[in-house]
LORORO-371675 format. One record per residue (C-alpha): chain; residue number from 1; x, y, z. Coordinates in Angstrom, 2 decimals. Layout:
<atoms>
ATOM chain resi       X       Y       Z
ATOM     A  NUM       X       Y       Z
...
</atoms>
This chain:
<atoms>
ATOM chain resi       X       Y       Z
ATOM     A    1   42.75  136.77  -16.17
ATOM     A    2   43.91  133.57  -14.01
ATOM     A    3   43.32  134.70  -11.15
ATOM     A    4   39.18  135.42  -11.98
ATOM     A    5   39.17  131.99  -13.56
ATOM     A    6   40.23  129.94  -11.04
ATOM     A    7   38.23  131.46   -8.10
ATOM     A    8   35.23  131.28  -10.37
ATOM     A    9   36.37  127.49  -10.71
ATOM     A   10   36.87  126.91   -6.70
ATOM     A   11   33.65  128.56   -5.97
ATOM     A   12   30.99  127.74   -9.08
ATOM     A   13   29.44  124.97   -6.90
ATOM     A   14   28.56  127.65   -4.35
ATOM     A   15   27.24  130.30   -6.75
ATOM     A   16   25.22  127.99   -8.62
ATOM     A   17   23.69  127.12   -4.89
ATOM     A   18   23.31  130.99   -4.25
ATOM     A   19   21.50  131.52   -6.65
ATOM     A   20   18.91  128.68   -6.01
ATOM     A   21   18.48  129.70   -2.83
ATOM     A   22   17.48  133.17   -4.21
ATOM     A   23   14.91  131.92   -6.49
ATOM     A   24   13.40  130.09   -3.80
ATOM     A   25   11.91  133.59   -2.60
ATOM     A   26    8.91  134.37   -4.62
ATOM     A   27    9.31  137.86   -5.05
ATOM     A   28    6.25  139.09   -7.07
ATOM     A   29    5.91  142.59   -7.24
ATOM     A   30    2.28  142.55   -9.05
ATOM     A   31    0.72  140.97   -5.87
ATOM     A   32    0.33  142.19   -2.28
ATOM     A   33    0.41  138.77   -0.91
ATOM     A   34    4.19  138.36   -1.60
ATOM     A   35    4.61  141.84    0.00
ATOM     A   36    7.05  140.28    2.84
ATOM     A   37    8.76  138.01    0.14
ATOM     A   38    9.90  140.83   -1.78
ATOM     A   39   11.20  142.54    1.04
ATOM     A   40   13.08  139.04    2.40
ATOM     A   41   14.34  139.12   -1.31
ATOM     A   42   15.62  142.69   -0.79
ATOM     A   43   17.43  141.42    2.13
ATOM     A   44   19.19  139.03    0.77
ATOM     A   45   20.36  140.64   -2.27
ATOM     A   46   22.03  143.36    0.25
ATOM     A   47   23.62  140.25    2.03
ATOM     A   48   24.61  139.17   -1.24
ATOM     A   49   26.37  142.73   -2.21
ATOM     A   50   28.08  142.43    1.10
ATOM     A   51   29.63  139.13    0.88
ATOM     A   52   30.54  139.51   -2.33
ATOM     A   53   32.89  142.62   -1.03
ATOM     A   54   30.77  146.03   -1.43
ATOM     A   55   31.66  148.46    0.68
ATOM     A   56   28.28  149.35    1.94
ATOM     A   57   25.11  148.03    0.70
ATOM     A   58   21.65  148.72    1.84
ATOM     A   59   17.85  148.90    1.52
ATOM     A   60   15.94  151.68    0.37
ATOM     A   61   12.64  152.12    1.18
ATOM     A   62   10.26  153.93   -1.26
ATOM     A   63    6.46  154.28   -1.25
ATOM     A   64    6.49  150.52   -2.65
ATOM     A   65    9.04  147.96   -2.62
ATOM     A   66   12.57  148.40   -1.53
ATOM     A   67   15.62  149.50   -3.73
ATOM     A   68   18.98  147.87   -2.83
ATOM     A   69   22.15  149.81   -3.26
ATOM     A   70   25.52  148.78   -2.98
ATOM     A   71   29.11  150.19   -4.21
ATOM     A   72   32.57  148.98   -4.32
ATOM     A   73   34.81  151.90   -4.89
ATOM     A   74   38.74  151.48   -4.91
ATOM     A   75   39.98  154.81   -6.62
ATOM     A   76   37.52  157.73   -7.36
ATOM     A   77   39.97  158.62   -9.88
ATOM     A   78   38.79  155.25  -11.61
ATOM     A   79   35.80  155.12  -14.03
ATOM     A   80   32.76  154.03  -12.42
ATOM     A   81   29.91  151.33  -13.96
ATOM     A   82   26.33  152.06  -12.12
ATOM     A   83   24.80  148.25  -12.62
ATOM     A   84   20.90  147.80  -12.95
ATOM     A   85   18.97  144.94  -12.27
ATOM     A   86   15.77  143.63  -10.57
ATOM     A   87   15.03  140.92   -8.13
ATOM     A   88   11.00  140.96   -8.50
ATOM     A   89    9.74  138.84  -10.67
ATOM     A   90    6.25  138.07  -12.60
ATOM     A   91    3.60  135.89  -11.44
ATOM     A   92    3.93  132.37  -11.98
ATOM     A   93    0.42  131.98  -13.16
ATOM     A   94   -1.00  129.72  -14.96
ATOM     A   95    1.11  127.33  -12.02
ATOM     A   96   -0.74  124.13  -13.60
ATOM     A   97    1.47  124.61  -16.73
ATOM     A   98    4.39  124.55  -14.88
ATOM     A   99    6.09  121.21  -14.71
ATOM     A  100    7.84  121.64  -11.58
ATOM     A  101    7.06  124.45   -8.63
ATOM     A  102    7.75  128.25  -10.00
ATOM     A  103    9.41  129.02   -6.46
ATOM     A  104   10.91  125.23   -6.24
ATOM     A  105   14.12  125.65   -8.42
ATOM     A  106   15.45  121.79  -10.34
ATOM     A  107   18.48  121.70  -12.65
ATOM     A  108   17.50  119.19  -15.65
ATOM     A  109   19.22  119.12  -18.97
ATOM     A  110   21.85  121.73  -17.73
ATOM     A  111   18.99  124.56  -17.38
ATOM     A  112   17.44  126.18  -14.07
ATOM     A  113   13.73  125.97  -14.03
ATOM     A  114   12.36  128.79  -12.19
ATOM     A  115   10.50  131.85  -11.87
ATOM     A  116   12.96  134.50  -12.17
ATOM     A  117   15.78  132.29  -13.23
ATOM     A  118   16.26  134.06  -16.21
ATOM     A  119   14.39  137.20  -15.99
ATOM     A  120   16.10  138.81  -14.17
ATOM     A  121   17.51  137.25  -10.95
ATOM     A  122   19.97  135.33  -12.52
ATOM     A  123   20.92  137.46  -14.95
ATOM     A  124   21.33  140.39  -11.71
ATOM     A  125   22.74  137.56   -9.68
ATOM     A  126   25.48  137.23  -12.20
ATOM     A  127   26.69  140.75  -11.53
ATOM     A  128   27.66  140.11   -7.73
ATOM     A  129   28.77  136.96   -8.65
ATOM     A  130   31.21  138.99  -11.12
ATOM     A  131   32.44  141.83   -8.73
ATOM     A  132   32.67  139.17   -6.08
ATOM     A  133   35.78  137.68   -8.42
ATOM     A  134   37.04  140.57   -9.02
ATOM     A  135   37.36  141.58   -5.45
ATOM     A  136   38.12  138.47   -3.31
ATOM     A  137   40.96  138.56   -6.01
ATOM     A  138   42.10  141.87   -5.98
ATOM     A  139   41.59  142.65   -9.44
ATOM     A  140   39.41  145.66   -9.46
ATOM     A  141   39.58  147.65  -12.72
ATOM     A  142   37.38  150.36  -11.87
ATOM     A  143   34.86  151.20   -9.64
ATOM     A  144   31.12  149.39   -9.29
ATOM     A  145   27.82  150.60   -7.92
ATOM     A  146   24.89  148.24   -7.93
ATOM     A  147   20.96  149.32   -7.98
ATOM     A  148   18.38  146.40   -8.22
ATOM     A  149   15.05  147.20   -7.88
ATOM     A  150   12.08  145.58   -7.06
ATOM     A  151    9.08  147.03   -9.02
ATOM     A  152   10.40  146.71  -12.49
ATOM     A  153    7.73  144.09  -13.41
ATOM     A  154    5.31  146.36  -12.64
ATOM     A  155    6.49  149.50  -14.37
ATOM     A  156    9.00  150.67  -12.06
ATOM     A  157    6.65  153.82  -10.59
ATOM     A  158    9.39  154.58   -7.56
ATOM     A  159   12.97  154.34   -9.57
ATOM     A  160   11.81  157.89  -11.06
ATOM     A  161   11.97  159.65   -8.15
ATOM     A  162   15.11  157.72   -6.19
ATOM     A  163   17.08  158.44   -9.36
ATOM     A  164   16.12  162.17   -9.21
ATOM     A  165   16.69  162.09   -5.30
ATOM     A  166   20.14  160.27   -5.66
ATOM     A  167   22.13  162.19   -8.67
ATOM     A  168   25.27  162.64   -6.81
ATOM     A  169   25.21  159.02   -4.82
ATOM     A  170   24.67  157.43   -8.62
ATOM     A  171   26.99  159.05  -10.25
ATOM     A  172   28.88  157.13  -13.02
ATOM     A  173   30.01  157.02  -16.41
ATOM     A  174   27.80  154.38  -17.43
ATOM     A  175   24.93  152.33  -17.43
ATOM     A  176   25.53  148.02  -17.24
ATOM     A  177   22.34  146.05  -17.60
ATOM     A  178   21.76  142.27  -18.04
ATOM     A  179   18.31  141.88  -18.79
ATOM     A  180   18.13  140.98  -22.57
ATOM     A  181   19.46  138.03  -24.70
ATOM     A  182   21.57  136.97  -27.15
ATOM     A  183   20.56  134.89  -30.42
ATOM     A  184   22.49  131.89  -29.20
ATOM     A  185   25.69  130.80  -27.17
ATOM     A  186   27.24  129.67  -30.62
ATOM     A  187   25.83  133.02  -32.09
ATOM     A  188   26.93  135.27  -29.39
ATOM     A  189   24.93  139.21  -29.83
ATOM     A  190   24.22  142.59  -28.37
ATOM     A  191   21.07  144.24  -28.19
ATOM     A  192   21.38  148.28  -29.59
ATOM     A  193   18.10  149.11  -28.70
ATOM     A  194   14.56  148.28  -27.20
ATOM     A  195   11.38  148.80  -27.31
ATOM     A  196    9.10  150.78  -25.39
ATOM     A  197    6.04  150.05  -23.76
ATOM     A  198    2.35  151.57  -23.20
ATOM     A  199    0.08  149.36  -21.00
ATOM     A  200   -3.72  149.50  -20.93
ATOM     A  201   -6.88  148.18  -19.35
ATOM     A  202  -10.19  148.38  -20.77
ATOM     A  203  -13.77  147.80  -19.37
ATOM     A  204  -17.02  147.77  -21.39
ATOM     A  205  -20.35  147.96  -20.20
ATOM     A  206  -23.58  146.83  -21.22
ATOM     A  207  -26.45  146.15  -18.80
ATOM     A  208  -26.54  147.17  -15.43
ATOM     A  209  -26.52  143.51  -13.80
ATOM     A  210  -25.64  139.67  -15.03
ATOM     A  211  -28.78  139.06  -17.57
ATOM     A  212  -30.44  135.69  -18.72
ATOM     A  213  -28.82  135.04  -21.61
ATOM     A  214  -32.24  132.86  -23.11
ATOM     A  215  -34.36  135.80  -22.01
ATOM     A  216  -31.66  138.84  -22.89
ATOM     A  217  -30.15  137.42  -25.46
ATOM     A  218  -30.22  138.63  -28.91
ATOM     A  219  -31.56  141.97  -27.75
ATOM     A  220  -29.35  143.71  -25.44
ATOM     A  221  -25.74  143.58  -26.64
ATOM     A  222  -23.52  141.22  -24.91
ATOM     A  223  -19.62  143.48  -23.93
ATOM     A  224  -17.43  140.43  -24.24
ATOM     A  225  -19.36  140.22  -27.50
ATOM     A  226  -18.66  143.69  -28.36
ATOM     A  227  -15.08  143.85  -26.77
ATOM     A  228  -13.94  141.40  -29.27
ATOM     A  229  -15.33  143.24  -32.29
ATOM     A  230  -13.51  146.56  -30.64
ATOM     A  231  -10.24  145.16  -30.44
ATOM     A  232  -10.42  142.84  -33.85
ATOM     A  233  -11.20  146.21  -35.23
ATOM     A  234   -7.90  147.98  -34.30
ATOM     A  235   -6.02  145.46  -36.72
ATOM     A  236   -6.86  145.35  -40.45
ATOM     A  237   -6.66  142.91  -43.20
ATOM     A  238   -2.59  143.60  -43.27
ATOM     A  239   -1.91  143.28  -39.58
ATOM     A  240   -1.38  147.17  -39.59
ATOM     A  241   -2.66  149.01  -36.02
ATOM     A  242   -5.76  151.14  -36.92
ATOM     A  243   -5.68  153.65  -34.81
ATOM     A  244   -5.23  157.17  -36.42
ATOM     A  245   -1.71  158.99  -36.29
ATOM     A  246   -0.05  155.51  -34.73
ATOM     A  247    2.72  155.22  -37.08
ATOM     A  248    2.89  159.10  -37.47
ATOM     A  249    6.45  159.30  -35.95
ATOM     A  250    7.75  155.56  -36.41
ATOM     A  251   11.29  156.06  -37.53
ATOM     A  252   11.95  153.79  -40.29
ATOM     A  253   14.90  151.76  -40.80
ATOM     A  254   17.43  152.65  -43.95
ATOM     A  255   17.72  149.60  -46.12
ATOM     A  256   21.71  149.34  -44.98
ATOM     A  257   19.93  149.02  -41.63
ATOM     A  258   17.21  146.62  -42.53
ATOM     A  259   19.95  144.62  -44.73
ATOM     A  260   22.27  144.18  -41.22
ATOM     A  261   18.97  143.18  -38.99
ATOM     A  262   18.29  140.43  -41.27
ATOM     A  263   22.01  138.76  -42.16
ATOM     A  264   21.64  137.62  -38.29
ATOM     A  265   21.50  133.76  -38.36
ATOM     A  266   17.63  133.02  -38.52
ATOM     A  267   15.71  129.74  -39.44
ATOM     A  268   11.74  130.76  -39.66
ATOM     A  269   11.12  126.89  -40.29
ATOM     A  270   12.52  126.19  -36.93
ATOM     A  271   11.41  129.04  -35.20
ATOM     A  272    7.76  127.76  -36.27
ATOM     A  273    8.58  124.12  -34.91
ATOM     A  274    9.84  125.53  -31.93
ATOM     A  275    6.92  127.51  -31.07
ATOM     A  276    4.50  124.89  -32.07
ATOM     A  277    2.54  127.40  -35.35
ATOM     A  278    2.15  126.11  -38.62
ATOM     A  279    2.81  129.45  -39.60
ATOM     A  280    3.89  132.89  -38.81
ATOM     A  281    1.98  136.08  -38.21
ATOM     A  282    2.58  140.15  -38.38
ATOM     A  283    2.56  143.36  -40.23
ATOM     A  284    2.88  142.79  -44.03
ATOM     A  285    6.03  144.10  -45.76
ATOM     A  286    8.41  143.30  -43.05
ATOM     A  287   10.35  139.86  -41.66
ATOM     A  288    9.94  138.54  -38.39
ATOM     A  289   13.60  139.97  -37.02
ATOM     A  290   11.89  143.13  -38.12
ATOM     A  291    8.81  142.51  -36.51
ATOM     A  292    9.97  141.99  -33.37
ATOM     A  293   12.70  144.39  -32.92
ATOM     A  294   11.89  147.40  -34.97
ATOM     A  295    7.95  147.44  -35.33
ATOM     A  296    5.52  149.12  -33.14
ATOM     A  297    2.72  145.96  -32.09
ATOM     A  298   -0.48  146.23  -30.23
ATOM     A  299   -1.56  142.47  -28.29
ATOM     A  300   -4.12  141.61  -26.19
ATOM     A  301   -2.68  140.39  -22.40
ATOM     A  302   -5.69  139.23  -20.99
ATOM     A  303   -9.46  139.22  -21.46
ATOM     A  304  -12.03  138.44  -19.31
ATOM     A  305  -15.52  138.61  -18.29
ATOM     A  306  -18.98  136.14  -17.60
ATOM     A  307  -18.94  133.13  -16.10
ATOM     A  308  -15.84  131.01  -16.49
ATOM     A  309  -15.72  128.73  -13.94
ATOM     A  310  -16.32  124.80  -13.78
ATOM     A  311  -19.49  123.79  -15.75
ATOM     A  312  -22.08  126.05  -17.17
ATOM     A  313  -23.61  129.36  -16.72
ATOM     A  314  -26.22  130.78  -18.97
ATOM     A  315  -25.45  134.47  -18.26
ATOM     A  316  -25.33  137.83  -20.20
ATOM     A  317  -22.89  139.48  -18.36
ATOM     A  318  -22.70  143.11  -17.35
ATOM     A  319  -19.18  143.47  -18.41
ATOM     A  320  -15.80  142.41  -19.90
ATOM     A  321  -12.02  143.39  -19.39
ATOM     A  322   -8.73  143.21  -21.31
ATOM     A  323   -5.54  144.18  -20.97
ATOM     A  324   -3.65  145.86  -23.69
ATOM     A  325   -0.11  146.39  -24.30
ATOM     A  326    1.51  148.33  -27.45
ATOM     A  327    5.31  148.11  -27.86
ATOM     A  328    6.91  151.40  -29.09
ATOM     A  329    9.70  152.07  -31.60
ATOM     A  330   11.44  155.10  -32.02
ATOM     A  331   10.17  158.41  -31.95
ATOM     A  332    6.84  157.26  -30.34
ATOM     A  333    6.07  157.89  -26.74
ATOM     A  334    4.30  155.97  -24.47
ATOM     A  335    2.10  159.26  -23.20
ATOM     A  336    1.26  160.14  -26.57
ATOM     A  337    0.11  156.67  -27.91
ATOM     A  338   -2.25  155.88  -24.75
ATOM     A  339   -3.63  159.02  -25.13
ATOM     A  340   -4.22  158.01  -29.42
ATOM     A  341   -5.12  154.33  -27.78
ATOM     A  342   -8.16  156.03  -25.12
ATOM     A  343   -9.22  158.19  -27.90
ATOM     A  344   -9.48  155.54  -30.31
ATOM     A  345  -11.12  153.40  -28.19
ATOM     A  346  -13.59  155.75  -26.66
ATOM     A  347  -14.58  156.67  -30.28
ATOM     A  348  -15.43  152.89  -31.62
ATOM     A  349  -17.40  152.44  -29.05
ATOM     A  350  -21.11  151.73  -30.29
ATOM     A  351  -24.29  153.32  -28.42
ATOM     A  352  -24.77  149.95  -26.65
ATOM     A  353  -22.18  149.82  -24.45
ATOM     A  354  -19.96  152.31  -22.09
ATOM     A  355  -16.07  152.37  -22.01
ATOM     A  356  -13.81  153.21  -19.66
ATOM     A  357  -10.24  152.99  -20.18
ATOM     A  358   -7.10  152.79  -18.17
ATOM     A  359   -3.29  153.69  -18.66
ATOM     A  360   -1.02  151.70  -16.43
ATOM     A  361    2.53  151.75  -16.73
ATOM     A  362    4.74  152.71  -19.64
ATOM     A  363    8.09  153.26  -21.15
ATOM     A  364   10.31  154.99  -23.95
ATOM     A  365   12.40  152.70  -27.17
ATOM     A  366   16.14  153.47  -26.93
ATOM     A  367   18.77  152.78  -29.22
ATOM     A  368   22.39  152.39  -27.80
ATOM     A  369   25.17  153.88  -29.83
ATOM     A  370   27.06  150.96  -31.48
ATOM     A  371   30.43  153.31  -31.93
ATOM     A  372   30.72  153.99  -27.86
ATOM     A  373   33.62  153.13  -26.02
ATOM     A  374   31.38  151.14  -23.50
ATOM     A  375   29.98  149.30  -26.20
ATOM     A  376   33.19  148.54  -27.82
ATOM     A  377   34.41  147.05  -24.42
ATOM     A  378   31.15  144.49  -24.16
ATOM     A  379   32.18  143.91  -27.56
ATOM     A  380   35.63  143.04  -26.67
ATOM     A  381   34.96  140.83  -23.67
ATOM     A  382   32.41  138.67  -25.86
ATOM     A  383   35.36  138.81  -27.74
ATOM     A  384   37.42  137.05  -25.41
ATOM     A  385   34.95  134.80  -23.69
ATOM     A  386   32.91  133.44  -26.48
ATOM     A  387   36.18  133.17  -29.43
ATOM     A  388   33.98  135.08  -31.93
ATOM     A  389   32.67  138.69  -32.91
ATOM     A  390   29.42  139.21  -31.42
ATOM     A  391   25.89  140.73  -33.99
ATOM     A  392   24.21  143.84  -32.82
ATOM     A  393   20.73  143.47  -32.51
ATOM     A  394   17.28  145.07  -31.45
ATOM     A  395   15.16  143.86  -28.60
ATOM     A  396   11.45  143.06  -28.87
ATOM     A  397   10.93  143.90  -25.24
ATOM     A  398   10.72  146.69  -23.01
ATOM     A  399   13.03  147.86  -20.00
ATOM     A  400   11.42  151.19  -19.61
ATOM     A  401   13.41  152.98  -16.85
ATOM     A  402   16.42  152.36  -19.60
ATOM     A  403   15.29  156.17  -21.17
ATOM     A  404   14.98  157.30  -17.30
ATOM     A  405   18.52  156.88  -16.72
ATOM     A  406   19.58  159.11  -19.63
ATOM     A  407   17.05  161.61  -19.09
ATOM     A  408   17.51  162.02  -15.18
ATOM     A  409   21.53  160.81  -14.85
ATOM     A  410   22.71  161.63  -18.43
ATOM     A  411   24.22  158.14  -18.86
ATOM     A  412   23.86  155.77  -21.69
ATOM     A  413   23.25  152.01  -21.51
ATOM     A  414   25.09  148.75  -22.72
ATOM     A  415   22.43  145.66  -22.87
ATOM     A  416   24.76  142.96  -22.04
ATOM     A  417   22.50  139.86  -21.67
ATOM     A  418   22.91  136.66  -21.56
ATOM     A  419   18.88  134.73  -21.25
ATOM     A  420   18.03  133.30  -25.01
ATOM     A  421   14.93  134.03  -26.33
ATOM     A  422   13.53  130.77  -25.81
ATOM     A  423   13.70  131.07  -21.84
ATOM     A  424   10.07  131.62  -21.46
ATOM     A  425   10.25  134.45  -19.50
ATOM     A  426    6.95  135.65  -18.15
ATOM     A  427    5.64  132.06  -19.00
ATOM     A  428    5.02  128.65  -17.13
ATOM     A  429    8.98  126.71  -16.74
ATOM     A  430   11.02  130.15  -17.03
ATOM     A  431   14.23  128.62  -17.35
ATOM     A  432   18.35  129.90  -17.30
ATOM     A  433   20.78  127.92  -18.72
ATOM     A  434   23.87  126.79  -15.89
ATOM     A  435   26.19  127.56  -19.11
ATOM     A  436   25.00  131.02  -19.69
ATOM     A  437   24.91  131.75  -15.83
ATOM     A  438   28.69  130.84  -15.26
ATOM     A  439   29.33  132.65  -18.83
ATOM     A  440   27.82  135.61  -17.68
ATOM     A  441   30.16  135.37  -14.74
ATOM     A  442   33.43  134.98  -16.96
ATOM     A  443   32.26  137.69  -19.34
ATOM     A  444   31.25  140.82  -16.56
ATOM     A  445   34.77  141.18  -15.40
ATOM     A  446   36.36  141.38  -19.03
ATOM     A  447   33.82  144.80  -19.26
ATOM     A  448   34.89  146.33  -16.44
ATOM     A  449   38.44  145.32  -17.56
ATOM     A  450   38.64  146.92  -21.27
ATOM     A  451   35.86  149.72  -20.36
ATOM     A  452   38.49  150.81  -17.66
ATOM     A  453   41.38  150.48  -19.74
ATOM     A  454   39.50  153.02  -22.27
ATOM     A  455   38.76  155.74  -19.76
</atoms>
């Protein structure tokens, strides 16, 4: 509609600014130390809803960091779009990699580098950006409420229970997330589906102190040692996960299914130049499109444990750490396969050594109906934006509280994203293209538009 385009026009200098300023907040949920930051961020995202024309907005407390809530409603007779997003964001460690300052946002090559800049404040930051348009202009098609949280990077343990305490207040017809990507901007796509998530930590045990290791060693069994036999173990020689029962109730693609993944526009030559590999790696028997949207995987976070600091350090050391994630396909559940994982792992453990093992957060898959009149409208306003028909595809990563809203508000999801894979989220120089950003922008309000216009 004119009217969106040209006050997106007039006022893209300003958002772009906006936004900058936003990422300037280092909201990191994982660590305490950024405790006030994530609450300044909370604040400004509710200044944000406000300007932007929201008829209230506010901060929630909860036992951890804050919810913000806003709503614009202009006819409850109107359908209503509940929009999720988050404003934490991951640590910027390792901050030597990055080549300019995580919190210190710079524009180069038409891309924001950034923590968060993609994942997921810009992305979120679209959305008021979007109803902002829509209402300075007068052009609301239906009604908006906004939720963005700030614990989704580290599992979202409080949304649970302010989705269970809110029913009524959240009450819409669906769900409108943009935390996901597309293939490309000249390939435009939407993700059907995601995967889920189970998260552990594990800690082995040998001796009961730091040992020698030119008097110990070679006699008493060294855990970093043994931790890397344990978890080289739970892979065998065709990249399949070991642990018994772990594919028990994987849902399998049909071949029509598998034949539609793969027709998406993929170059493995490039995507091996990109990442710097000489070659690929996974489960034998399926591509990498399949790999990473429809297989269950089990990776190694972090490990840890001795001496690692500058120089050397003889030592045998007492114990050693890793972190563990598994990402879940359909019909696997995240309490079921950390309770296979503990088992598992418990159970290789030789005489020599003690385990103890720890289940953080987790999440379910989901797969969004293709045929749904919400998806039909994202559909339609890619349509419009982008000139072209956009590919329906399946998500590698997890957004776990995406299950959580059907279970608890008995509303489906559209994944309308707009980051590219290559954005290097949760990595050193996170970055969001200025493109995508003001696409994202032009797109929102074309949703709201046709999903309105279907009831």
């Amino acid at each position: 509609m004119q009217a969106w385009t040209e006050y997106q026009t007039l006022n893209k200098d300003r958002f772009l600014d906006e936004l900058l300023d936003l990422l300037r907040i280092p909201s990191v949920s994982a660590d305490s130390k950024y405790k006030d930051d994530v609450k300044r961020c909370a604040e400004a995202v509710k200044e944000h809803l406000l300007k932007a024309g929201c008829d209230t907005a506010e901060v929630c407390p909860t036992p951890g960091h804050p919810i913000v809530f806003g709503q614009k409603i202009v006819d409850p007779k109107l359908p209503t779009v509940l929009v999720y997003g988050h404003y934490d964001v991951q640590p910027a460690d390792p901050v030597n990699l990055w080549t300019s300052g995580p919190f210190e946002p710079v524009i180069k090559d038409g891309k924001i580098f950034a923590r968060g800049a993609c994942d997921d404040k810009g992305q979120m930051f679209m959305h008021i950006k979007a109803l902002e348009v829509m209402a300075k202009t007068n052009t609301m098609p239906c009604n908006i409420k906004i939720m963005i949280e700030g614990e989704e990077e580290v599992g979202s343990s409080n949304l649970g229970k302010f989705l269970e305490d809110n029913v009524d207040r959240l009450k819409a017809d669906i769900v409108l997330v943009s935390d996901t990507s597309m293939i490309s901007m000249e390939t435009p796509s939407i993700e059907s589906g995601l995967r889920g998530l189970a998260y552990m930590e594990v800690e082995v045990t040998g001796p009961n102190r730091d040992l020698h290791s030119g008097v110990y060693g070679g006699a008493v069994a060294n855990p970093i040692n043994i931790l890397c036999k344990m978890i080289a173990s739970m892979h065998d020689e065709n990249n399949h996960i070991t642990i018994p029962g772990f594919y028990d109730k994987v849902q399998d693609l049909t071949e029509g299914e598998r034949k539609a993944l793969n027709n998406a526009p993929f170059n493995l030559d490039e995507y091996k130049k990109e990442l710097g590999v000489k070659d690929n790696w996974g489960e034998k028997g399926y591509t990498t499109l399949e790999r990473t949207g429809t297989r269950p995987t089990l990776d190694v976070n972090g490990i840890w444990g001795g001496y690692t600091g500058e120089g050397a350090k003889t030592v045998l050391p007492s114990k050693a750490y890793a972190k563990i994630s598994m990402r879940l396909v359909p019909h696997q559940t995240s309490k079921e396969i950390s309770d296979m994982f503990t088992s598992y792992f418990e159970s290789i453990a030789p005489d020599y050594v003690q385990v103890k093992v720890t289940a953080h957060h987790g999440g379910e898959p989901v797969v969004t109906p293709t045929n749904s009149h919400a998806y039909k409208a994202a559909e339609k306003a890619i349509q419009t934006t982008f000139g072209k028909d956009p590919i329906p595809t399946r998500g590698g990563g997890s957004i776990p509280i995406i299950a959580l809203f059907e279970r608890t508000l008995g509303l489906k999801t559209v994944l309308l994203g707009f980051g590219l894979d290559n954005d290097n989220i949760h990595s050193p120089n996170e970055k969001y293209d200025v493109f995508n950003y003001y696409k994202g922008i032009e797109t929102i309000p074309y949703f709201h538009k046709f999903f309105a216009e279907q009831g």
